[in-house]
C-alpha positions in Angstrom: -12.4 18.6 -16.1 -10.9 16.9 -19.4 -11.2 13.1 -19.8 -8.3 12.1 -17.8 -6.1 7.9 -17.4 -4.7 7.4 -14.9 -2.2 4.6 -14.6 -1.5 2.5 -11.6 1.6 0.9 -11.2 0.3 -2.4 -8.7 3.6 -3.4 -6.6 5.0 -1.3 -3.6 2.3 1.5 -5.0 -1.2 -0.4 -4.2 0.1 -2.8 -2.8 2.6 -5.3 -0.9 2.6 -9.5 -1.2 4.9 -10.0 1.5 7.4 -11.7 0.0 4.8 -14.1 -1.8 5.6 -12.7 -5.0 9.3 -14.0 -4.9 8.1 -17.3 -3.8 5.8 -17.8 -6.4 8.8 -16.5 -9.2 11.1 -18.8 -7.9 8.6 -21.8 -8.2 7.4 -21.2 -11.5 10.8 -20.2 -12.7 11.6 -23.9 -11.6 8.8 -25.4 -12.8 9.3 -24.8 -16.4 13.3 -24.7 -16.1 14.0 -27.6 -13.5 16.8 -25.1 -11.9 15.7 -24.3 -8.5 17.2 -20.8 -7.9 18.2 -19.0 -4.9 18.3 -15.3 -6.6 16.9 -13.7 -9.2 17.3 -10.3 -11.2 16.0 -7.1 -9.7 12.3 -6.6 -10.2 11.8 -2.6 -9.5 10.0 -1.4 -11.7 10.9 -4.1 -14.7 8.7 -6.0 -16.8 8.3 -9.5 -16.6 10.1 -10.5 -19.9 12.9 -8.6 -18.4 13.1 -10.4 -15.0 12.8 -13.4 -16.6 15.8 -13.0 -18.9 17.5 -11.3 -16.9 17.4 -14.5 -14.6 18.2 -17.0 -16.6 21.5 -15.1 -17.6 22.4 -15.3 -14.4 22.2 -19.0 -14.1 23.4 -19.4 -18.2 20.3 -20.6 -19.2 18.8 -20.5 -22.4 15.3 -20.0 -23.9 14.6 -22.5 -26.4 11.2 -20.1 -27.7 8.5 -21.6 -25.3 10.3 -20.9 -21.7 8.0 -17.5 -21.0 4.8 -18.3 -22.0 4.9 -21.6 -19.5 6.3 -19.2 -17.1 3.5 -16.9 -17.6 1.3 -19.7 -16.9 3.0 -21.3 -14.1 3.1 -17.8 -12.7 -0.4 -17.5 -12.3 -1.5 -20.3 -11.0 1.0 -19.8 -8.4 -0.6 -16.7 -7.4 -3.9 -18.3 -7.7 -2.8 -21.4 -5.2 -1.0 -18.4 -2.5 -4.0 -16.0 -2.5 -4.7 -16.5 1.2 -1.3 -16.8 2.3 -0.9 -13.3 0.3 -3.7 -11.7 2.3 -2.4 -13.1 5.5 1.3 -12.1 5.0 1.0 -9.1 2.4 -1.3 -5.8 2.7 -3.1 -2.9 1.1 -0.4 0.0 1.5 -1.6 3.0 3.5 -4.3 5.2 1.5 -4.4 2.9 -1.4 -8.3 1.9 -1.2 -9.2 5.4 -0.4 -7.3 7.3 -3.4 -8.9 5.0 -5.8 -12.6 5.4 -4.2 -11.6 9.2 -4.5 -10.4 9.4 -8.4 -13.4 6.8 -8.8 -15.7 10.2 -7.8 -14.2 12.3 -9.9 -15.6 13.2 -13.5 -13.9 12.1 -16.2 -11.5 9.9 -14.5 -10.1 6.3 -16.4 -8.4 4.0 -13.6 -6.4 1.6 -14.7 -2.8 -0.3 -14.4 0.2 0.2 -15.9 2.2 -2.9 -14.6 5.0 -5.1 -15.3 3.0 -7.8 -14.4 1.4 -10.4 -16.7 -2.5 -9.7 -17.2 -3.1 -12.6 -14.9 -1.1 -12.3 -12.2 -1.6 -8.7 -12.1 -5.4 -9.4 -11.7 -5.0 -12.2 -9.0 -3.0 -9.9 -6.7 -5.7 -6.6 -7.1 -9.0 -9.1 -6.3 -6.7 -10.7 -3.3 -6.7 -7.4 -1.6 -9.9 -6.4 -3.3 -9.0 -3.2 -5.1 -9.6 -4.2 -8.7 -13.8 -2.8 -8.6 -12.2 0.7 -9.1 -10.3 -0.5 -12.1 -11.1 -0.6 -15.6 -8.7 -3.5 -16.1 -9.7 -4.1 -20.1 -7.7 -0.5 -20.5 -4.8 -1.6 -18.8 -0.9 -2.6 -20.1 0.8 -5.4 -18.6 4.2 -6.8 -18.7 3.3 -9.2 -21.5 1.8 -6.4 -23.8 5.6 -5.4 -24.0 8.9 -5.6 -22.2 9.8 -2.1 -22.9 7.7 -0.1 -20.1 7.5 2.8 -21.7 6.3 1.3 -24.1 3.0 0.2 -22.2 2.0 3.9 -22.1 0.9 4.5 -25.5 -0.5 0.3 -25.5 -2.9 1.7 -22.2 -3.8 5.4 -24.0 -5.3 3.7 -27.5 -7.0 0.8 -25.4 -8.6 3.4 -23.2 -9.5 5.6 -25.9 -11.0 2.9 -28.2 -13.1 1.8 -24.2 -14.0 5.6 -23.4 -14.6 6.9 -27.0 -11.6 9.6 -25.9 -8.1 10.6 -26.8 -5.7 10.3 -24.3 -2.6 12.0 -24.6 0.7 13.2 -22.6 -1.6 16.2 -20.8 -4.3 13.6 -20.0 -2.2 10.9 -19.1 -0.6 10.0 -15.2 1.4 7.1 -14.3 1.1 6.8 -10.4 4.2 4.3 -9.2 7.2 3.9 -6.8 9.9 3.8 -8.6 12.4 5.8 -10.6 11.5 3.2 -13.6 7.8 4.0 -13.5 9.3 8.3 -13.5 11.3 7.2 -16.9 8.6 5.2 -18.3 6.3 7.8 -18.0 8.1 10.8 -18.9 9.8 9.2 -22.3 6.4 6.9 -22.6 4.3 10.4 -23.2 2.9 11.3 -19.6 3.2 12.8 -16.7 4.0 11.2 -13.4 3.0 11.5 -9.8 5.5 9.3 -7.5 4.8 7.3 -4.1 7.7 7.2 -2.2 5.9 3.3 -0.7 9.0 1.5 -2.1 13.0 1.3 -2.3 12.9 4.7 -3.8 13.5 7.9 -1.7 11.4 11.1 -2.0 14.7 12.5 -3.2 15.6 10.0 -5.7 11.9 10.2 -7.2 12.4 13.8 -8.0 15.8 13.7 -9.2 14.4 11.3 -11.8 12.0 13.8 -12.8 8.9 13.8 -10.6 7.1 17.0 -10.0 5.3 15.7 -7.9 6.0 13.1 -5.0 3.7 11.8 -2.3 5.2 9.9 0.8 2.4 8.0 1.0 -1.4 7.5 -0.8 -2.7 8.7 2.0 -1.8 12.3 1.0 -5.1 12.4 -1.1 -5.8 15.7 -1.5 -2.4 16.4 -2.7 -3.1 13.6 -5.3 -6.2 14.1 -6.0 -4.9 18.0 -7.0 -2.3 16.5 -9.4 -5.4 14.6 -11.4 -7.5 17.8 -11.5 -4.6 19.9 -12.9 -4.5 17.8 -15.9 
């Protein structure tokens, strides 16, 4: 089989914080801008730079330069200070940890994220539910890398690559991820796309954004795991 990355999106596709992840926005968000806020922009499938501005729109705020970075920050530590309370209210979503033990046996395989997440963050929420040992992290894209999601394909292909001593392209590339966003991102990004319907999005709504292929859940693994081995 050809050398093959595949890109996990991380929230509503691996897994679910339980609302923790809201929490923890809100406070940092409040933290560095002393506005406690009771709604914030929609996070499907957005990057964290987006989200952020986006919010502070809503409440006509501005960003003197240094606003992000300390959200960033503040971000992480709140995941870092909720970890328990995210295992306790939050889960692994149905076939998660066995899809990536399965693509983890197959040759040729790169497993990594493709998240809107900061790096951080993104890493506190995979060891809280234990699923970052299949993940080559170092190859992945985050929400900080670039705001643009799309734009986080090519960032994960040439970190891979320069890991793996490969070139990864659009026919060796697959985003896995929930939501129309993560269908756009890959398809315009260069790769192809294999969609969970685990969050908001409808089976229907994935394909009508142009998935060939759409799980209902990660448990269909063989169906999955034939969408890897036909790259």
């Amino acid at each position: 089989m050809t050398s093959t990355l595949v890109l996990w999106d991380i929230d509503r596709t691996l897994l679910d914080s339980g609302g923790v992840g809201g929490e923890v926005f809100r406070d940092a968000f409040a933290k560095v801008t002393g506005r406690t806020i009771d709604r914030m922009a929609d996070a499907a499938g957005r990057t964290e730079p987006v989200i952020f501005r986006e919010t502070l729109a809503l409440y006509d705020l501005d960003d003197p330069g240094d606003l992000f970075p300390r959200f960033v920050q503040a971000q992480a530590e709140g995941y870092r200070d909720r970890v328990q309370e995210m295992r306790r209210r939050g889960r692994t979503l149905p076939g998660a940890r066995e899809a990536l033990e399965s693509l983890a046996g197959l040759d040729g395989v790169v497993q990594t994220v493709l998240t809107g997440n900061p790096r951080s963050s993104a890493e506190t929420k995979l060891e809280a539910f234990q699923l970052a040992g299949r993940l080559d992290l170092e190859s992945g894209a985050y929400g900080t890398d670039d705001p643009v999601r799309s734009n986080l394909v090519a960032i994960a292909q040439r970190r891979a690559g320069r890991r793996h001593g490969r070139r990864f392209g659009r026919a060796t590339t697959i985003v896995i991820g929930d939501t129309t966003r993560d269908v756009e991102a890959a398809l315009t990004g260069g790769a192809r796309i294999i969609a969970v319907a685990s969050g908001r999005a409808t089976a229907q709504e994935l394909r009508d954004a142009g998935a060939p292929i759409v799980l209902t859940s990660l448990e269909d693994t063989a169906t999955l795991t034939r969408g890897i081995i036909a790259s």
